[in-house]
C-alpha positions in Angstrom: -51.3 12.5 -55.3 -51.9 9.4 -53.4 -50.5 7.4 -56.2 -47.1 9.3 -55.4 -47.4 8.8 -51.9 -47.7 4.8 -51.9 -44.4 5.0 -54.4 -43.1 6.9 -51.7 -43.7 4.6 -49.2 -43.2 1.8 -51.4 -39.7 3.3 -52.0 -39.0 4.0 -48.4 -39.6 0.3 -47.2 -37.3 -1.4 -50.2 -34.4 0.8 -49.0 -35.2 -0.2 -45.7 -35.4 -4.1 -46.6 -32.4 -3.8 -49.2 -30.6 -1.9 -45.9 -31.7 -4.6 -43.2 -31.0 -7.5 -45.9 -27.8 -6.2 -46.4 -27.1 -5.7 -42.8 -27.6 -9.4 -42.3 -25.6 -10.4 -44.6 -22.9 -8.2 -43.2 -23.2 -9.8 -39.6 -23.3 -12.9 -41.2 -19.8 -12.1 -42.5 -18.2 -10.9 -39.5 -19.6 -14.0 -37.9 -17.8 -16.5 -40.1 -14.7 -13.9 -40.1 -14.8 -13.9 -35.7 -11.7 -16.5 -35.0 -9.4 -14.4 -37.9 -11.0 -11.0 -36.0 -9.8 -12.9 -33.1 -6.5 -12.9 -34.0 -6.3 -9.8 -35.2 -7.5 -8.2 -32.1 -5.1 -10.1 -30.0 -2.2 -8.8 -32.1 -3.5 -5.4 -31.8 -3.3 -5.5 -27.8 0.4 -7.3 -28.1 1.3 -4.6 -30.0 -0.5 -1.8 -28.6 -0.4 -2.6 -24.4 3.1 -3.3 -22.7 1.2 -5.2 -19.9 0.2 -7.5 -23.4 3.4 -7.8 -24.4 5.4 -8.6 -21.4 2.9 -11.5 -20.9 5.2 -14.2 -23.0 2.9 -17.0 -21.8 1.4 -19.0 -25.1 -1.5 -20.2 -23.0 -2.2 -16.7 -22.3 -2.6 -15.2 -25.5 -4.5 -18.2 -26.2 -7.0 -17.0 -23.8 -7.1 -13.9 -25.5 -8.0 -15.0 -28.0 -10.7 -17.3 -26.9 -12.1 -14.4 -25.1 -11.9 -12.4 -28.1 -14.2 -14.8 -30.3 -16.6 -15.7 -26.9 -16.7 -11.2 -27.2 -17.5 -10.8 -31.0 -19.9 -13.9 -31.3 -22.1 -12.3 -28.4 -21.7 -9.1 -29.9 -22.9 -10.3 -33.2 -25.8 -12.0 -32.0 -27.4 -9.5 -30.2 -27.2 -7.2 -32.9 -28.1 -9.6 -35.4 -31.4 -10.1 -33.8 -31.9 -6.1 -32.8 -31.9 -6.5 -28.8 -30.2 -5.3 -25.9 -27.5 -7.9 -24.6 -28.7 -9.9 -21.5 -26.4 -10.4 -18.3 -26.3 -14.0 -18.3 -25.1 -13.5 -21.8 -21.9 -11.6 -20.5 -20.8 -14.3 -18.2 -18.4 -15.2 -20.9 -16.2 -11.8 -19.6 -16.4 -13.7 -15.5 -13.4 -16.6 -15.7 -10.9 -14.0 -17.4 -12.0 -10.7 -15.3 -11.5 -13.0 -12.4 -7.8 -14.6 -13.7 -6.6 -11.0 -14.5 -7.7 -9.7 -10.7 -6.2 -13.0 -9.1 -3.0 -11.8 -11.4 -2.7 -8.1 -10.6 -3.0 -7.6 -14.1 -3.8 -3.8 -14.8 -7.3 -2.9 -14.5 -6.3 -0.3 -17.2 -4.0 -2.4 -18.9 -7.6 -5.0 -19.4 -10.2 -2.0 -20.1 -7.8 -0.5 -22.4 -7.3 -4.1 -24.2 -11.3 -4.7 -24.6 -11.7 -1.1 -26.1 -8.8 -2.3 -28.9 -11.1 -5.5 -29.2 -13.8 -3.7 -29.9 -12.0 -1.4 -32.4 -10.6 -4.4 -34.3 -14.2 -5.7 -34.7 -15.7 -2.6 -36.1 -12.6 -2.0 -38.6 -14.0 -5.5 -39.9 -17.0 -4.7 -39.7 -16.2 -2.1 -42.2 -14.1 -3.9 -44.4 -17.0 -6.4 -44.9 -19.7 -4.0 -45.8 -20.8 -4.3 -49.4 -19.9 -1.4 -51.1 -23.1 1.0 -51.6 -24.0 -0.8 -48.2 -22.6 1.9 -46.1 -25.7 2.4 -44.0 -26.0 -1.1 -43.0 -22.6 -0.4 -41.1 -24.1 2.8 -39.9 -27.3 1.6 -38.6 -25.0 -0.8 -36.1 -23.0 1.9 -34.6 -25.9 2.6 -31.3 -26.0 -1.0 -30.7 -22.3 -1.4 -30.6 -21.5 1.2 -28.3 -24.5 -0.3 -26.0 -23.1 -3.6 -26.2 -19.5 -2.2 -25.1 -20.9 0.0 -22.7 -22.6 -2.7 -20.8 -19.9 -5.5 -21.3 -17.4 -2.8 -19.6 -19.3 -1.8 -17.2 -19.6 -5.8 -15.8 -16.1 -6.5 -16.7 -15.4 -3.6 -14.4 -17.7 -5.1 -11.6 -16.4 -8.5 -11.9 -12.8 -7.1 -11.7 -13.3 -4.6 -8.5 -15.5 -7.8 -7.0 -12.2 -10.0 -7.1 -9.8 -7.2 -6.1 -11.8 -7.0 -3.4 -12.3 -10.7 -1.9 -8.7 -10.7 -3.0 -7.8 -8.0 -0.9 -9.9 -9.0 2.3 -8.9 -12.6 1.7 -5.1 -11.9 1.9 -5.3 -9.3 4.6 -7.4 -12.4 6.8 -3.9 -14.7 5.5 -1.9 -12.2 6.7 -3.6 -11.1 9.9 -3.7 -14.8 10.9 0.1 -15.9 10.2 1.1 -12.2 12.0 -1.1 -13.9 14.7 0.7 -16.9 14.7 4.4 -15.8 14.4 3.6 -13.5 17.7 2.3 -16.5 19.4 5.0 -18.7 18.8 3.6 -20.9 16.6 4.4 -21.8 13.0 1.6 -21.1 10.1 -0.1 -24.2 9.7 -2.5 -23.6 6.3 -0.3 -23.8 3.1 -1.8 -19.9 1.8 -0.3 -18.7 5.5 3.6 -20.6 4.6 2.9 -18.4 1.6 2.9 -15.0 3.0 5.6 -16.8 5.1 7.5 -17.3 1.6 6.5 -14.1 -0.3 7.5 -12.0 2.9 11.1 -13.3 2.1 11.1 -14.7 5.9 12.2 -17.9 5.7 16.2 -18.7 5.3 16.6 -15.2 6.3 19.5 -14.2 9.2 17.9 -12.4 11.0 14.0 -10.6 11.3 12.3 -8.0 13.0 9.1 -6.8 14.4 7.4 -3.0 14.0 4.8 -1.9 16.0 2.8 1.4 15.0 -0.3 3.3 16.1 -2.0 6.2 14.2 -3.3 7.9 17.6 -4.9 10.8 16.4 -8.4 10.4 17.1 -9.0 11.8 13.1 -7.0 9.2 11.9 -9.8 6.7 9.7 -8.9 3.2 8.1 -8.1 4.6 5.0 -4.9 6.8 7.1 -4.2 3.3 8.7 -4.0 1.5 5.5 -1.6 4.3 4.1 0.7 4.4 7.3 0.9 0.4 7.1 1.6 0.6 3.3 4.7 2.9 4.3 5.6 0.8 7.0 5.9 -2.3 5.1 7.9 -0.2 2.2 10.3 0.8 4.7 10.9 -2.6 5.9 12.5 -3.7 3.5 12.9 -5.9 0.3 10.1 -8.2 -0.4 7.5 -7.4 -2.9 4.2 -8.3 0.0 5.9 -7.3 3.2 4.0 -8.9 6.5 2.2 -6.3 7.7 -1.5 -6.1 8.8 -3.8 -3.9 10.9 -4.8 -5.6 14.3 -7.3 -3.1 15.5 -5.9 0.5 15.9 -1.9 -1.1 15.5 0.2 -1.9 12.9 2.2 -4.8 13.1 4.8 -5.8 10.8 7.4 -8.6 10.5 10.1 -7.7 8.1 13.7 -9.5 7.1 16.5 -7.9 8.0 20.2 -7.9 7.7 22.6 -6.6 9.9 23.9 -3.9 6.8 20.3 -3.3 6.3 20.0 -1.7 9.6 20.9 2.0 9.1 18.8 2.0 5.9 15.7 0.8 7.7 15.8 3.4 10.7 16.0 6.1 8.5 13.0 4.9 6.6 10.8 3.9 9.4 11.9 7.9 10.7 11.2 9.1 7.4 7.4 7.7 7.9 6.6 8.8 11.2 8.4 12.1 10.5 6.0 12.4 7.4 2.8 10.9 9.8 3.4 13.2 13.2 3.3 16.0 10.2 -0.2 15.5 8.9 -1.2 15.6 12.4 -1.7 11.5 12.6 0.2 11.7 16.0 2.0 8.4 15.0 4.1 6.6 17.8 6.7 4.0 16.0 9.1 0.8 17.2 10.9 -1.6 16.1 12.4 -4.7 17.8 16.4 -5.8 17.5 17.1 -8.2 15.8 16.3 -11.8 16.4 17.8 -15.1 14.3 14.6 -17.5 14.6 10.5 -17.3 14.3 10.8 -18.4 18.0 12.2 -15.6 19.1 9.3 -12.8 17.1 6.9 -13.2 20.4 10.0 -11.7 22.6 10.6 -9.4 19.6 7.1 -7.6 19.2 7.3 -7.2 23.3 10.2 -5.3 22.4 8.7 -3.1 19.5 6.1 -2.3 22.1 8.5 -1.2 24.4 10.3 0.7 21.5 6.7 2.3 20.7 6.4 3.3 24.5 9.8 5.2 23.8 8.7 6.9 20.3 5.8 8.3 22.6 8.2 9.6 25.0 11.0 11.0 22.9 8.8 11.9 20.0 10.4 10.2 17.6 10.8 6.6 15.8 12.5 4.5 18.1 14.6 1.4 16.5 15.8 -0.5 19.4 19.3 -1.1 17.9 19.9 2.5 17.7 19.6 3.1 21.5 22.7 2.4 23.8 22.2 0.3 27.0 22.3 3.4 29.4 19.4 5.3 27.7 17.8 1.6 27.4 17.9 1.1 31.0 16.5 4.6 31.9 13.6 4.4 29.5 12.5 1.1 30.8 13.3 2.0 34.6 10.9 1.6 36.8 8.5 4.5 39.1 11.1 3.9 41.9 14.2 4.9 40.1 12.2 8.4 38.9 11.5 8.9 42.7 15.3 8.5 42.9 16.1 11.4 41.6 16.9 14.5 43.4 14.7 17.2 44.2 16.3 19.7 42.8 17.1 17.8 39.8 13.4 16.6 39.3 11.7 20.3 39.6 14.5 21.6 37.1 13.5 18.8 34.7 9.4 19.4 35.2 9.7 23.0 34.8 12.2 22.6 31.3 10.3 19.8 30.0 7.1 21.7 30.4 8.7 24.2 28.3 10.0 23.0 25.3 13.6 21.1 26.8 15.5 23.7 25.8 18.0 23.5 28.6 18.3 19.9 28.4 18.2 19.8 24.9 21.7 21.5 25.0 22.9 19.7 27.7 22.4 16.2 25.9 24.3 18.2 22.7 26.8 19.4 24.7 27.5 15.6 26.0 27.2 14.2 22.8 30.1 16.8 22.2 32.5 15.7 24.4 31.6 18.2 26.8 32.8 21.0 24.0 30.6 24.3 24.5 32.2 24.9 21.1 30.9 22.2 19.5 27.7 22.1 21.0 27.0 25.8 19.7 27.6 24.2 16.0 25.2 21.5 16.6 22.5 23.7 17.9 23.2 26.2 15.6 23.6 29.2 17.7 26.9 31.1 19.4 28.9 29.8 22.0 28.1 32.2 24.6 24.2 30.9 24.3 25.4 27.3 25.4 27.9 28.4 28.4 24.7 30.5 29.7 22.4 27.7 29.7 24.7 25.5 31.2 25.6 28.2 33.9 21.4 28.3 34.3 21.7 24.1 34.4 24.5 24.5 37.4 22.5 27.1 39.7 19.3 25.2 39.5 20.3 21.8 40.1 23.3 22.1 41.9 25.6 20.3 39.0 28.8 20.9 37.5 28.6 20.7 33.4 32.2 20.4 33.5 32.4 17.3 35.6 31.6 14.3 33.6 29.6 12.2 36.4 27.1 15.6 37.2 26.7 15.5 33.9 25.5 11.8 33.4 23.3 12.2 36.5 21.9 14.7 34.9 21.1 12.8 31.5 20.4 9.7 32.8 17.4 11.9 35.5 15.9 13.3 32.3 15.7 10.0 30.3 13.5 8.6 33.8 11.4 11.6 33.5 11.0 11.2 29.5 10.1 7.9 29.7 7.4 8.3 32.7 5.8 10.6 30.4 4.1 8.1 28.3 2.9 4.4 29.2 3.6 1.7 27.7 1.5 0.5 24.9 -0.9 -2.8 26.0 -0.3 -5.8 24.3 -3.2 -6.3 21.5 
């Protein structure tokens, strides 16, 4: 009995010797075999990952492949000598993680490029096991996926930790030339003539500023970064539009042309429209247009002005959408409000208070050439609703909606009372 058990045993340990013999010999292949593996594996991501294959760059897919051999030869060693990799043995995976962040390459597009790496290996891993060998492959599959799992895992960090500086780096560039430009001043560092350059400012014939403010009291950074995101789409063409967070605003300084003016005002509405919705209670402005960085300080007093007048109205306010007269009664001043009459002033309390309706028709009915007709199609309801309102207009205030100048008086009082509704915005 114990005879048979020591042959056993005996048995037992030349399998395992013949299996950890032949598993040596095996890594010892795939270590001689790691610059054609190489290859092979950055083929298979060419082939395999569009983000691989747009990059045309030879130097590049040289790297790839030195990061490929630097990946296997680790890989190999630790598992050639049965151990866990250490960190400082993954610092190979730093300088590429870092190049890939600093290039907005894919975080997807790089994990999805390490897991075909790793696939490549183990097909040649398999390829060089000596047939009858099988196990000795086998016995390597735990430590693989513990090497992979740890190498992504750090690649992962290394990535999000670049991103990040990257992020908080730019948005410091950015801050700062907004900061400048505003002032007066031209960016002095050569990163802030870069924003300059990216933003598509300079050259350009003409540029404007957009001032924003989330001022819901729920609104959180997160909300501010999404609003400034869409503020700096809607702006315009360049890829990084110049637009940054200074406190609660959002700034942004944007190229313009003169065709592109429509296009922007109905984005920048679009995006408050969408904001005031999710109950951000976003107020919106934009400058005119100005020809020269010395005139963006005079500008973004204007887009704060313009954001004083999305708080009144309730809408997004692009200065070159707004005529001189309703210009001049926005901006008036407290003594042209007490100007108005009496009776015109407790009419326009009272209707404000209550939704505008009756000055909400009589601003449609002016827009309609003084048409009752016409008016009733822009609001959407029968004639005989418009001609009572504007009989209800004439006995409270005294006016004649048929006479052009009544009228005006009229519109021009409620623009004063609009635009003493809501403060202007303070300078940041």
């Amino acid at each position: 009995m114990k005879e048979s058990l020591d042959n056993g045993r005996d048995s037992t340990d030349a399998d395992e010797g013949s299996t950890a013999t032949a598993q040596q010999r095996l890594l010892d292949a795939f270590m001689a075999s790691v610059p054609e593996v190489a290859i092979r594996a950055a083929q298979a991501m060419v082939d395999e990952i569009p983000a691989y294959a747009a990059a045309t760059d030879p130097a590049f897919l040289d790297e790839v492949r030195a990061h490929a051999v630097a990946n296997f030869t680790v890989m190999a060693r630790v598992m050639r000598e049965g151990r866990s990799v250490r960190p400082d043995e993954l610092a190979f995976l730093r300088a590429p993680t870092t190049r890939r962040a600093l290039a907005r390459f894919p975080l997807p597009a790089f994990l999805h490029a390490f897991r075909v790496g790793q696939r490549v290996a183990w097909e040649a891993v398999r390829e060089l096991t000596d047939p009858g060998h099988e196990a000795a492959a086998l016995d390597l599959v735990r430590p693989l996926l513990e090497f992979i799992n740890l190498a992504s895992t750090e690649l992962t960090s290394v990535y999000l930790e670049t991103e990040q500086l990257l992020l908080l780096g730019g948005e410091r560039v950015r801050r700062a030339v907004i900061e400048d430009l505003l002032a007066g001043r031209p960016p002095a560092s050569g990163p802030g003539r870069d924003v300059v350059r990216d933003a598509g400012l300079p050259g350009v014939p003409g540029m404007i500023v957009v001032s924003a403010e989330a001022t819901s009291g729920t609104c959180d950074e997160h909300q501010q970064r999404s609003v400034a995101s869409a503020v700096g789409r809607a702006t315009g063409r360049a890829e990084q539009p110049l637009v940054t967070l200074r406190g609660d605003e959002i700034v942004a300084i944007a190229p313009i042309t003169v065709d592109g003016m429509g296009k922007v005002s109905r984005a920048l509405a679009d995006v408050h429209a969408q904001r005031v919705a999710r109950d951000l209670g976003l107020t919106l402005g934009s400058s005119t247009l100005v020809t020269s960085e010395r005139d963006l300080p005079e500008a973004y007093r204007e887009a704060l002005q313009a954001r004083a007048f999305s708080a009144a109205t309730g809408r997004a306010v692009c200065l070159w959408d707004v005529d001189p007269l309703e210009y001049l009664t926005l901006a008036a001043t407290p003594t042209a409000v007490r100007l108005v009459p009496d009776e015109i002033a407790r009419f326009l309390r009272e209707d404000l208070a209550s939704h505008g309706v009756l000055t909400s028709t009589l601003e449609a009915y002016a827009t309609a050439n003084l048409s009752p007709t016409a008016a009733a199609a822009a609001l959407h309801c029968h004639v005989n609703t418009v001609h009572n309102r504007l009989a209800r207009i004439a006995t409270v205030t005294g006016r004649d909606p048929r006479s052009f100048r009544d009228v005006s008086e009229l519109l021009v009082a409620r623009n004063l009372f609009i635009a003493a509704s809501a403060p202007p915005p303070a300078v940041t």
